[in-house]
TORBA-864705 format. One line per 3 residues: for each residue x, z, y of N, C-alpha, C. Coordinates in steps of 0.05 Angstrom, whole numbers. Each point is the difference from the previous one (the first is absolute). Layout:
<pts>
X/Z/Y/X/Z/Y/X/Z/Y  ...
</pts>
This chain:
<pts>
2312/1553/1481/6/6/-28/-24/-6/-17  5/-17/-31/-23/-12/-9/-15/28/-16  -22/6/0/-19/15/-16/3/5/-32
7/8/-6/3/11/-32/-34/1/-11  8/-16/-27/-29/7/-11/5/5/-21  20/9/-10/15/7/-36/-31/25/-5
1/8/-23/-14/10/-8/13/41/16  27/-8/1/8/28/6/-13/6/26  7/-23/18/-14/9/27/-34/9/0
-11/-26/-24/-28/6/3/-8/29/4  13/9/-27/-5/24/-3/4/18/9  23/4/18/4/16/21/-18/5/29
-14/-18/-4/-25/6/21/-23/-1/-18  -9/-8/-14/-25/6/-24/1/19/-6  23/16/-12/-8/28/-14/-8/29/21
22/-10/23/-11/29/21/-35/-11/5  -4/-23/0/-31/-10/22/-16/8/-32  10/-2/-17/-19/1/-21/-14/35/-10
24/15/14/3/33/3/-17/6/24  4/-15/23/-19/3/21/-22/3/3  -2/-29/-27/-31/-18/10/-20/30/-22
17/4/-23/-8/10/-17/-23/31/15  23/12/19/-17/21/10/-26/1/6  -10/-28/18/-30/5/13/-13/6/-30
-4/-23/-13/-16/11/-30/-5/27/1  34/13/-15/5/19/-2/-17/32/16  -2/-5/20/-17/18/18/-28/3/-10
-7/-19/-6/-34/-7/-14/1/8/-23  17/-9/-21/1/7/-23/9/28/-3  13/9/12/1/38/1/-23/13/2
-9/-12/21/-27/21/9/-19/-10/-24  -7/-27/-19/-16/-3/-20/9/18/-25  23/6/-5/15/16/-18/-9/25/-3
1/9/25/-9/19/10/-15/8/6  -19/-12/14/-28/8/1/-14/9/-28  11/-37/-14/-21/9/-28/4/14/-20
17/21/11/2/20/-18/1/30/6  -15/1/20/-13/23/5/-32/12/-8  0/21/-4/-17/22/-5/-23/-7/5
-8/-14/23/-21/4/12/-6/-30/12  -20/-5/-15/-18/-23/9/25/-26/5  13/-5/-29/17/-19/7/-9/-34/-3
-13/0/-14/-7/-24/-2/-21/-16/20  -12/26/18/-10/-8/25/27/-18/19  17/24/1/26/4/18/23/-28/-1
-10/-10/-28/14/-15/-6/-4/-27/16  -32/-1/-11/-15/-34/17/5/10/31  3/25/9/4/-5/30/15/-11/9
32/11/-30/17/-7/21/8/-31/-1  -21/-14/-22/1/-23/4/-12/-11/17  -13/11/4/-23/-23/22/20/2/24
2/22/23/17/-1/15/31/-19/1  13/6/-30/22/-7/-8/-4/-37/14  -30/-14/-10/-4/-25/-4/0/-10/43
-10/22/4/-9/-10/29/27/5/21  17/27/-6/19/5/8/20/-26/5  2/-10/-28/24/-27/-4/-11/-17/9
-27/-6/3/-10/-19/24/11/-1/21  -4/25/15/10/3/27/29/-8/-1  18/15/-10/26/-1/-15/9/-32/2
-18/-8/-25/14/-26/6/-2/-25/22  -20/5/14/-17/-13/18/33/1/28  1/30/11/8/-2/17/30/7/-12
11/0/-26/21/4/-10/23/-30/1  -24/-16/7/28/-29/-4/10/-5/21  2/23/21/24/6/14/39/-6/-6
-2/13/-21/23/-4/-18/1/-25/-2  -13/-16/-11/1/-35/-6/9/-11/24  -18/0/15/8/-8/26/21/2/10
10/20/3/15/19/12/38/-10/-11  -14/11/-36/28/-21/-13/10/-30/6  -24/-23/-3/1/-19/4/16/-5/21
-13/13/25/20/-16/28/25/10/-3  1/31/-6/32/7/6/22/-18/-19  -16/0/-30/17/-17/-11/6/-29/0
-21/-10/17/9/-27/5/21/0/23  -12/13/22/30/3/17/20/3/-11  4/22/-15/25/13/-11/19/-24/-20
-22/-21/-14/17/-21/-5/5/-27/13  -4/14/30/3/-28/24/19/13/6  13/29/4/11/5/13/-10/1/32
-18/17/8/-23/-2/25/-7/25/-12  2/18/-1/-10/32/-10/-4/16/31  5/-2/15/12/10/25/-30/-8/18
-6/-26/-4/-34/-10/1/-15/14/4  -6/19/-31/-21/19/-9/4/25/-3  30/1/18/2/36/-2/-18/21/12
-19/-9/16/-22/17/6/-26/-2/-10  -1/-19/-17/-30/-6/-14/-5/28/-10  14/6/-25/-17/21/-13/-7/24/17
9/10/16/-7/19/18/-27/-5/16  -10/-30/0/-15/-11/10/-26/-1/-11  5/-6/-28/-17/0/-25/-7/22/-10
15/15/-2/-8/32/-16/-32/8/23  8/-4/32/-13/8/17/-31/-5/4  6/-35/-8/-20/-7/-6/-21/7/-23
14/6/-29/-16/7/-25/4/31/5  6/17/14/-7/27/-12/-27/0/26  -5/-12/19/-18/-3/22/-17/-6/-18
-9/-11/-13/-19/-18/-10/-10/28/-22  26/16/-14/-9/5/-19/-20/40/-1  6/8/39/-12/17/14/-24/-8/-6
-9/-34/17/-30/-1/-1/-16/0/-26  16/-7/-15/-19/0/-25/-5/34/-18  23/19/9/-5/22/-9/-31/5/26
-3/-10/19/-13/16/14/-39/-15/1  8/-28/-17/-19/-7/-8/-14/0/-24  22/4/-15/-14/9/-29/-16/28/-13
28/19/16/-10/34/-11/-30/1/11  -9/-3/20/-31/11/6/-22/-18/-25  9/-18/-8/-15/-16/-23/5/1/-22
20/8/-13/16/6/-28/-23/7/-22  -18/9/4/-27/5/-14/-14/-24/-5  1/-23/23/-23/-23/-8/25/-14/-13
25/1/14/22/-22/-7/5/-1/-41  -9/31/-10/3/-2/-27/-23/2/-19  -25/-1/17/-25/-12/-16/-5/-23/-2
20/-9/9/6/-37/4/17/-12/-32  3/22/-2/18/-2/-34/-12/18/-25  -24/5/14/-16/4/-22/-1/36/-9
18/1/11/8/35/-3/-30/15/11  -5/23/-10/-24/13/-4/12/32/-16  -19/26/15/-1/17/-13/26/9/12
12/26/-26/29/5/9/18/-17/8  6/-25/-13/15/-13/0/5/-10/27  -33/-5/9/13/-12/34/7/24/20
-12/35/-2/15/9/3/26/6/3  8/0/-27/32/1/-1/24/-23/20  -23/-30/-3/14/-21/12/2/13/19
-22/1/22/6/14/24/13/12/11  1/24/-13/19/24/-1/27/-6/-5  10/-17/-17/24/-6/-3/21/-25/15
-28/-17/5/3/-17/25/15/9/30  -23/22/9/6/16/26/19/8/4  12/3/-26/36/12/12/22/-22/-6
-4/-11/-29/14/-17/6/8/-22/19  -28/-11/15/13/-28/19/11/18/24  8/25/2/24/2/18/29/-8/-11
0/-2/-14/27/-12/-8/-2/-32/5  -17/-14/10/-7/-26/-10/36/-13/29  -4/11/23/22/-8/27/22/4/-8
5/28/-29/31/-4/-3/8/-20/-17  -15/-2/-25/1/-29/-11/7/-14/12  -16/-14/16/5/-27/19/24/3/13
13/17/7/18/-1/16/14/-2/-19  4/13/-17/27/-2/-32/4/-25/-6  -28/-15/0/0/-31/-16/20/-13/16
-6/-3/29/6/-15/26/23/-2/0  11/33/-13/38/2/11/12/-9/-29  -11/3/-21/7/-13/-30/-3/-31/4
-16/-9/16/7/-28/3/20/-11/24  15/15/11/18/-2/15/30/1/-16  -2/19/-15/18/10/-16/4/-31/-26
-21/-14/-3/3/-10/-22/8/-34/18  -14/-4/23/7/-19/11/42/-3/1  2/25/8/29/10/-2/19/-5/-20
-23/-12/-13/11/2/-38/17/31/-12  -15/11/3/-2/44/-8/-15/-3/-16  2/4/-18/-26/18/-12/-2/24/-15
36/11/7/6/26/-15/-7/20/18  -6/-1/25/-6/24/22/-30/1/-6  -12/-19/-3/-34/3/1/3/18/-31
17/-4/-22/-12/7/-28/13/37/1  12/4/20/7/36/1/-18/10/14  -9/-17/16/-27/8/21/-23/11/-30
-10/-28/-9/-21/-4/-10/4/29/-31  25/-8/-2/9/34/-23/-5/25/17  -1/6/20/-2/21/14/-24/7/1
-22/-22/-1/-27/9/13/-13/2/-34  8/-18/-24/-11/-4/-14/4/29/-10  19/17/2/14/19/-25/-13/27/17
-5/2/30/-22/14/17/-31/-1/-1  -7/-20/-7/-32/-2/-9/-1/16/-28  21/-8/-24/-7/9/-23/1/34/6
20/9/4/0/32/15/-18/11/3  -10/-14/25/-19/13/18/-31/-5/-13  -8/-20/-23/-22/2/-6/0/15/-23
22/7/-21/-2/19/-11/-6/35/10  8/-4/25/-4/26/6/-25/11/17  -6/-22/15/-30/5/18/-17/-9/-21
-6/-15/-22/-16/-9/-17/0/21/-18  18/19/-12/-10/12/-19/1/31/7  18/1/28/2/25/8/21/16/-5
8/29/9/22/7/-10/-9/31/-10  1/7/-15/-18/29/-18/9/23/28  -21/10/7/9/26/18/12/-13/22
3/-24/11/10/2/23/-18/-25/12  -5/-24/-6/-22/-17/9/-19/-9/-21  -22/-2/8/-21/-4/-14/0/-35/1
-13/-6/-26/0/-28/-8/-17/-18/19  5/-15/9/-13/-20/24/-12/-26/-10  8/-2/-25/-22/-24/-15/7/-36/14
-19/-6/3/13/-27/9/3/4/36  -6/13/7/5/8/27/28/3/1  11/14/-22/22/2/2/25/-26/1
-15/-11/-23/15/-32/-5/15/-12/21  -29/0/21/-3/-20/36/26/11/7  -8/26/7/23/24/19/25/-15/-16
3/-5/-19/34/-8/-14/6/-22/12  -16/-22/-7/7/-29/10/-1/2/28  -12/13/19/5/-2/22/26/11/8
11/24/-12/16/3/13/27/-5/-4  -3/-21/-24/28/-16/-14/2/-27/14  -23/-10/14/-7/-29/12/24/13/36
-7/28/2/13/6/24/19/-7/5  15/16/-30/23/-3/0/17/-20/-3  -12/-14/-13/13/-25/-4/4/-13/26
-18/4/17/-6/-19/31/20/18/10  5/24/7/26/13/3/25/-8/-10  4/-13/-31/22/-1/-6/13/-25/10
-24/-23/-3/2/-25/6/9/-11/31  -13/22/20/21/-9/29/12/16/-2  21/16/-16/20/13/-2/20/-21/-13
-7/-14/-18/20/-19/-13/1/-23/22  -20/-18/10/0/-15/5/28/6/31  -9/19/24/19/5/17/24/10/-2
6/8/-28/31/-1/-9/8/-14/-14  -10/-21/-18/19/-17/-21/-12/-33/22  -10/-10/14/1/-26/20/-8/7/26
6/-22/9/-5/1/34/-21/-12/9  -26/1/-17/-25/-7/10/-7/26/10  -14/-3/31/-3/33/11/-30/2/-9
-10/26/4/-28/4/1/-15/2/23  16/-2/17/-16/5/41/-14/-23/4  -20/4/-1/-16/-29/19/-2/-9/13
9/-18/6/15/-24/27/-22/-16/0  -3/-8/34/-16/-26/4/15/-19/21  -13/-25/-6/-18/-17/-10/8/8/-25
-27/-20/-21/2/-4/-21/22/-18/-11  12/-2/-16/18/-20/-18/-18/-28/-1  20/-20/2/-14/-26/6/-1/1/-27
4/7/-30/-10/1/-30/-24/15/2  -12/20/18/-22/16/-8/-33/-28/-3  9/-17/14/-26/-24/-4/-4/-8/-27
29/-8/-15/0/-10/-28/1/21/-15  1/33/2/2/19/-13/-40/7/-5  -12/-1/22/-31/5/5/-8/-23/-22
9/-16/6/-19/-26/-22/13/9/-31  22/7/0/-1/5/-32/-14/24/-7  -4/22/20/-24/23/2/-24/-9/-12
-9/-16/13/-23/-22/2/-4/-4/-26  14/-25/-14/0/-16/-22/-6/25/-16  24/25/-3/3/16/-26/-23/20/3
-14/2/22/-20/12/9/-27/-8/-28  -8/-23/8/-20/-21/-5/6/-2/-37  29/6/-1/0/6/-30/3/14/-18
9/18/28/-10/32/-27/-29/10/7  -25/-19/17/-23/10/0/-9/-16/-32  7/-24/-8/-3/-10/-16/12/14/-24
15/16/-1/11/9/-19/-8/34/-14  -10/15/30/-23/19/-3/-28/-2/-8  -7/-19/0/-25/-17/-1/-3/8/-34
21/-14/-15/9/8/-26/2/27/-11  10/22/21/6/20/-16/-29/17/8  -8/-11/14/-29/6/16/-24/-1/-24
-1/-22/-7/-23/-4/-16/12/14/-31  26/-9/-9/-1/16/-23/3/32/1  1/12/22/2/33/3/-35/8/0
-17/-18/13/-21/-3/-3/-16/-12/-10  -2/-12/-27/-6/-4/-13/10/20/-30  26/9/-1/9/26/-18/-23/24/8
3/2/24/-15/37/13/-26/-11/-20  -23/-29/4/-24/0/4/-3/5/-32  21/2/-21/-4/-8/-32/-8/29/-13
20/22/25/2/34/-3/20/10/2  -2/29/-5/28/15/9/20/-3/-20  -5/-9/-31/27/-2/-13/7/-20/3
-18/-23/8/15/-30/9/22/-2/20  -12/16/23/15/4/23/26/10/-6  5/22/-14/13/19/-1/24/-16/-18
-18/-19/-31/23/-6/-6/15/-28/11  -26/-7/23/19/-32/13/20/23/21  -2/11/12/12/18/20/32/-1/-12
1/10/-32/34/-1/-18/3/-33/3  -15/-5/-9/13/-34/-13/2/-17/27  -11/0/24/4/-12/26/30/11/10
8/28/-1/16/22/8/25/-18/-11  -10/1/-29/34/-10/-16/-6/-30/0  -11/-23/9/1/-23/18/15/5/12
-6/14/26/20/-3/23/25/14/4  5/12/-20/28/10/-10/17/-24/-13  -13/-14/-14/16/-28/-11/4/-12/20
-22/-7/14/5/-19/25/20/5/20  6/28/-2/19/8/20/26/-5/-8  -4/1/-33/29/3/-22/16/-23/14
-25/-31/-8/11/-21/-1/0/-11/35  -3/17/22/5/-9/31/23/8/-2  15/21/-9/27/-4/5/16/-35/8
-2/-10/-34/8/-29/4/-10/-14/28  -32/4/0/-12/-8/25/12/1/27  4/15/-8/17/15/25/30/-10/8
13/-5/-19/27/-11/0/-4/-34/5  -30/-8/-10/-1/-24/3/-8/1/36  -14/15/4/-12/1/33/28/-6/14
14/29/4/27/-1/8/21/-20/3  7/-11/-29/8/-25/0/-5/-22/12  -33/-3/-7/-2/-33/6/1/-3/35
-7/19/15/-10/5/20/33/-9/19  25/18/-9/31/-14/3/-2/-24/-5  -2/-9/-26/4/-31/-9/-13/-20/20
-23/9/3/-21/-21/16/17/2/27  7/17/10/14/3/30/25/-15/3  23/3/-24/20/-17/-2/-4/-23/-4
-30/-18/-9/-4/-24/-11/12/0/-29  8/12/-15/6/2/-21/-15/-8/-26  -10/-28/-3/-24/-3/-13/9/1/-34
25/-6/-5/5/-4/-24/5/27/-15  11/21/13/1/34/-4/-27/8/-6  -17/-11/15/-33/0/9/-14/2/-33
12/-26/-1/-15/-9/-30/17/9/-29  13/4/-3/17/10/-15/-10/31/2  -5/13/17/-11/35/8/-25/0/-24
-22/-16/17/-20/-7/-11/-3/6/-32  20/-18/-12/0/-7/-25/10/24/-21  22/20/13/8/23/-7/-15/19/-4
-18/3/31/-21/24/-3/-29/-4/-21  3/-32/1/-27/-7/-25/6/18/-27  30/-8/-11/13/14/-23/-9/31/0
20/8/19/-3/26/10/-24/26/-1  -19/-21/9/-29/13/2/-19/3/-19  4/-15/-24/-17/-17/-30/18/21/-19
22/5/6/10/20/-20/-6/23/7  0/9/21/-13/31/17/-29/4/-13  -9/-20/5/-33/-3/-7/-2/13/-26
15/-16/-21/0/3/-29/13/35/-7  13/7/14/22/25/-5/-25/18/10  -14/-4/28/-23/13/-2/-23/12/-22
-9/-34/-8/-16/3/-15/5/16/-32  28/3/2/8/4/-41/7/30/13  2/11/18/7/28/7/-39/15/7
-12/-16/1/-24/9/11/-24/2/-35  12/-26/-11/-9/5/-25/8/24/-19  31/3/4/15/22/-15/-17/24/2
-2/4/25/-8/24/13/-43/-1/10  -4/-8/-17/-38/-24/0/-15/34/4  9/27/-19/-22/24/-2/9/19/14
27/-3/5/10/32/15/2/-7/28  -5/-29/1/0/-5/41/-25/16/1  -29/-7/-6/-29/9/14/8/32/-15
6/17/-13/-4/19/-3/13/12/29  26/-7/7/17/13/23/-23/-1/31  -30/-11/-6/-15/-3/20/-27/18/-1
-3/2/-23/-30/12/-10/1/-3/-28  -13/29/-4/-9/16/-25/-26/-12/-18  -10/-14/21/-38/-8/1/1/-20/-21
-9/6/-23/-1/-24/-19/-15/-23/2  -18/7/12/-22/-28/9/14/-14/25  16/10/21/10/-6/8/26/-21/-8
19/18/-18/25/-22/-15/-13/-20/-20  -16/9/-12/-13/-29/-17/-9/-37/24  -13/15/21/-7/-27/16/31/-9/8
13/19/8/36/-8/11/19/-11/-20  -10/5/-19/15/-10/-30/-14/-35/-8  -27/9/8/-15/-32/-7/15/-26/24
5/3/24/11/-13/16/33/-1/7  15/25/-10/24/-4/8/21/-20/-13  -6/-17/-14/9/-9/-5/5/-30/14
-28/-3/12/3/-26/15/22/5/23  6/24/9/17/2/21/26/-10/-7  7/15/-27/24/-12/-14/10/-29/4
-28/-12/-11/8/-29/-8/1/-30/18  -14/26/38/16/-21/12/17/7/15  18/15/-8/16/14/16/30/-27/2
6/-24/-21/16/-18/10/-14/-13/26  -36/-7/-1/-4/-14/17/2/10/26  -6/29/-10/-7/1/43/36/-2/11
26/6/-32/17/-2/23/4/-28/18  -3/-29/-17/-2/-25/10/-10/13/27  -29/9/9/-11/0/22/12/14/14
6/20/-6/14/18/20/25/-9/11  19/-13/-16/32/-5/11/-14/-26/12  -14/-18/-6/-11/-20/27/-11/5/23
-11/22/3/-16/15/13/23/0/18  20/17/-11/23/12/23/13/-12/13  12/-24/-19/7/-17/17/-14/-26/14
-14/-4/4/-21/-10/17/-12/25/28  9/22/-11/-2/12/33/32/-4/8  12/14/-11/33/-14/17/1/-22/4
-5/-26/0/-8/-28/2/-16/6/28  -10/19/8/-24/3/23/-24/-21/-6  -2/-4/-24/-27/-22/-4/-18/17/-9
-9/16/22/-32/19/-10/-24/-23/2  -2/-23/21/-19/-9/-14/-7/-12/-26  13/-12/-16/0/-2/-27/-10/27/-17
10/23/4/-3/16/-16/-34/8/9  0/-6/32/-33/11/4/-17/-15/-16  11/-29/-5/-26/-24/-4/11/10/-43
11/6/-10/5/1/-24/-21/23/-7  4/27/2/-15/21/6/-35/0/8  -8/-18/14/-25/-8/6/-6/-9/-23
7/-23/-11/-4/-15/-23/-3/20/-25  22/7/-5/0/19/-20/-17/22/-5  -16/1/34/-13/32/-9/-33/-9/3
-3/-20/12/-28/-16/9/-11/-14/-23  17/-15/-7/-1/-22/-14/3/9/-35  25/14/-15/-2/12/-14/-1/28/-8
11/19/11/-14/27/-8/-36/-2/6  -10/6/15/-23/-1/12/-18/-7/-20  -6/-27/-8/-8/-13/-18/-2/9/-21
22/1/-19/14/7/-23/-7/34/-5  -5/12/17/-9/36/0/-23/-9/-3  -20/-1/15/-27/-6/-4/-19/-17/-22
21/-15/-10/-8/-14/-22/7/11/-16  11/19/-10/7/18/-23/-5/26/1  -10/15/24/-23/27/-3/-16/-12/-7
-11/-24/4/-31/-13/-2/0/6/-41  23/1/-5/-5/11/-37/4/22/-5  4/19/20/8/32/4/19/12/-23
27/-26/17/32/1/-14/7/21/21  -12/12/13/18/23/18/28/1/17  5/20/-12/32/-5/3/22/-25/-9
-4/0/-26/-1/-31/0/-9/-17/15  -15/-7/13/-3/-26/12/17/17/21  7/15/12/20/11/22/20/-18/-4
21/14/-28/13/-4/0/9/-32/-8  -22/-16/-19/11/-22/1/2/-26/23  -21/20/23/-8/-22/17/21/8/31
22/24/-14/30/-2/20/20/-9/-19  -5/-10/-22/27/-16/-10/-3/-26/5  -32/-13/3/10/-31/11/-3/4/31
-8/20/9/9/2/36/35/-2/1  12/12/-10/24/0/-10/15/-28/-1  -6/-5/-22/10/-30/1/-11/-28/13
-19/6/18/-10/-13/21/17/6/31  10/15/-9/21/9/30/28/-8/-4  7/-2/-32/27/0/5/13/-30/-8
-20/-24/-19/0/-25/-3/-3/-13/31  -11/1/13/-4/-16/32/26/-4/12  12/35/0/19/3/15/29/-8/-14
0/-3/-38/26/-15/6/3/-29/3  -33/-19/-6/-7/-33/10/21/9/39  -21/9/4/9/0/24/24/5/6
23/15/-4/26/7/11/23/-24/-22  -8/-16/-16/18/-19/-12/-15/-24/19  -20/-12/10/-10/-14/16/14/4/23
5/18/10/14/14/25/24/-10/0  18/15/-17/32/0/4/9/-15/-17  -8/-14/-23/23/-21/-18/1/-26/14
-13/-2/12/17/-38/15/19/11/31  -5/26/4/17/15/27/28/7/-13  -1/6/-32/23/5/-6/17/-20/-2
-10/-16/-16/11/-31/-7/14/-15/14  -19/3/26/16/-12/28/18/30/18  5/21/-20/15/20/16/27/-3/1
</pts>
């Protein structure tokens, strides 16, 4: 049966993945909501929970493109008709990334002190990282496992089971950090950002609870781990690999500008901490599409369907440029009462007011990058995206930051030197995917 790409279908898998995607943010941006608006030593509390926030999504995303992977093969089977292939991969994969994601709780926590004087943190603040660190990366194995089975689910072409999951955990963090964060009068005492951790951790649980609860009743991918390995786990490791190599390149980025924000001070930090926060809330806005483009192209490419292929392409460009814009005129609308909903600290909202705006204004571009992004992992072409990502973060962020603290543009030079990282990621990749598929369609 041929693949639907009407805008109705798009959207029927964009809007749940876009509800999904929306949550991870969402967890971060609660606890910054939250945090920075407590009683006590918030604006310390705040840069913690960014610093962590920055190193967390490292990990996160590093061993998170599980899901990519993960989508890619099922959905390319699934539009060969060969699903039956990879019915034991993910059970195979989860095993693999939550293994992986033990050792690193067990290599990091004894260092968590040097790991965040590496970002410049000092005084309370690296305190607090610490402290708020230590509890959170126990949640780091249910994550991974959530990602793993959300990319199973999406290979499936689902993406409404992952977005009740991702509502469940999201609408449990907010709960639970209102209540361990500020306390409950006469019956629990306020837990501060300690409290925050304790929330996200124990909404990351749940979700990893809810998620092999959905997954072994709505398909017949099992969770028992069978051996041998799947003769796909060789080409599943190398896209590990590739997306590996490019989200070190892509931390690298959030690396130096989280550290280079901490080194400026604590209201710098505090107010890149909002304006990074509501970045990756857009970014998540506009992965929905991404997402529908991942899903899609990943079928299309399986059926050989090159002309669906390109025609997709051309939809989600539309698609994504108007999201961008609806972003940006909702973010402008709303320019003084977003940073107040974060912090009181006026020296703090003045630096978040001086930069928020650049977030706005590339919010059409990064969608270009992002809906290419996605589908170029459904495509299974992570090396492209590795060698795009190198370039982009080596070659222009890198550069382009350092040459503009060198006039001590600050945050500014942050932020302008991720809007041409931005469009250094997302121009390559659509040369590249019309180079790719318009003479495959032609002859389709």
């Amino acid at each position: 049966m041929k693949t639907s790409i009407s805008l109705k279908h798009i959207n029927k898998l964009a809007i749940p993945a876009l509800i999904s995607g929306v949550s991870e943010p969402i967890l971060s941006i609660t606890d910054t909501a939250i945090v920075g608006n407590m009683n006590l030593n918030a604006t310390e509390s705040l840069a913690a929970v960014g610093i962590v926030g920055a190193f967390i999504s490292m990990l996160i995303w590093v061993l998170g493109q599980t899901r990519s992977a993960i989508s890619s093969i099922v959905s390319q089977h699934l539009g060969a008709n060969q699903l039956d292939k990879v019915r034991n991969l993910p059970a195979q994969a989860i095993f693999i990334i939550t293994s992986i994601s033990i050792l690193i709780i067990i290599t990091t926590y004894p260092f968590a002190h040097s790991i965040f004087k590496l970002y410049n943190a000092s005084g309370l603040i690296l305190d607090y990282s610490v402290e708020y660190y230590r509890i959170r990366v126990f949640g780091f194995p249910f994550t991974l496992f959530t990602i793993a089975v959300f990319g199973a689910f999406r290979g499936l072409q689902n993406t409404y089971d992952p977005m009740i999951i991702a509502i469940i955990g999201a609408v449990t963090n907010i709960i639970l950090d209102v209540i361990l964060v500020y306390g409950i009068e006469g019956v629990l005492s306020p837990m501060h950002i300690k409290g925050a951790a304790y929330a996200s951790v124990a909404a990351q649980l749940l979700m990893a609870i809810c998620s092999a609860y959905y997954l072994l009743k709505k398909t017949s991918i099992p969770l028992k781990l069978t051996f041998p390995f799947n003769s796909q786990i060789k080409n599943f490791i190398l896209m590990i690999l590739n997306l590996f190599v490019r989200t070190l390149a892509l931390n690298v980025t959030l690396y130096f500008a989280t550290s280079f924000a901490t080194d400026y001070g604590k209201n710098y930090i505090a107010a890149y901490t909002i304006t990074i926060n509501l970045w990756f809330l857009g970014a998540f806005i506009i992965d929905g599409y991404s997402s529908a483009g991942n899903i899609l192209s990943g079928k299309l490419f399986g059926a050989k369907d090159y002309n669906s292929l390109i025609k997709l392409s051309n939809k989600l460009i539309i698609y994504g440029i108007a999201i961008g814009f609806i972003l940006a005129i909702i973010g402008g609308v709303l320019y003084y009462p977003i940073g107040t909903l974060f912090t009181k600290d006026p020296e703090v909202l003045a630096e978040f007011y001086n930069v928020f705006w650049l977030i706005l204004a590339m919010q059409p571009i990064c969608a270009i990058a992002f809906i290419f992004d996605g589908m170029f992992k459904g495509l299974g072409k992570m090396k492209t995206l590795r060698n795009v990502l190198l370039f982009s973060t080596f070659i222009v962020f890198v550069p382009i930051l350092f040459w503009l603290d060198s006039f001590e543009y600050k945050l500014y030079a942050i932020f302008i030197a991720l809007t041409f990282w931005m469009i250094a990621r997302g121009l390559p990749l659509i040369i590249k995917f019309r180079k790719l598929f318009l003479p495959l369609s032609q002859n389709n």
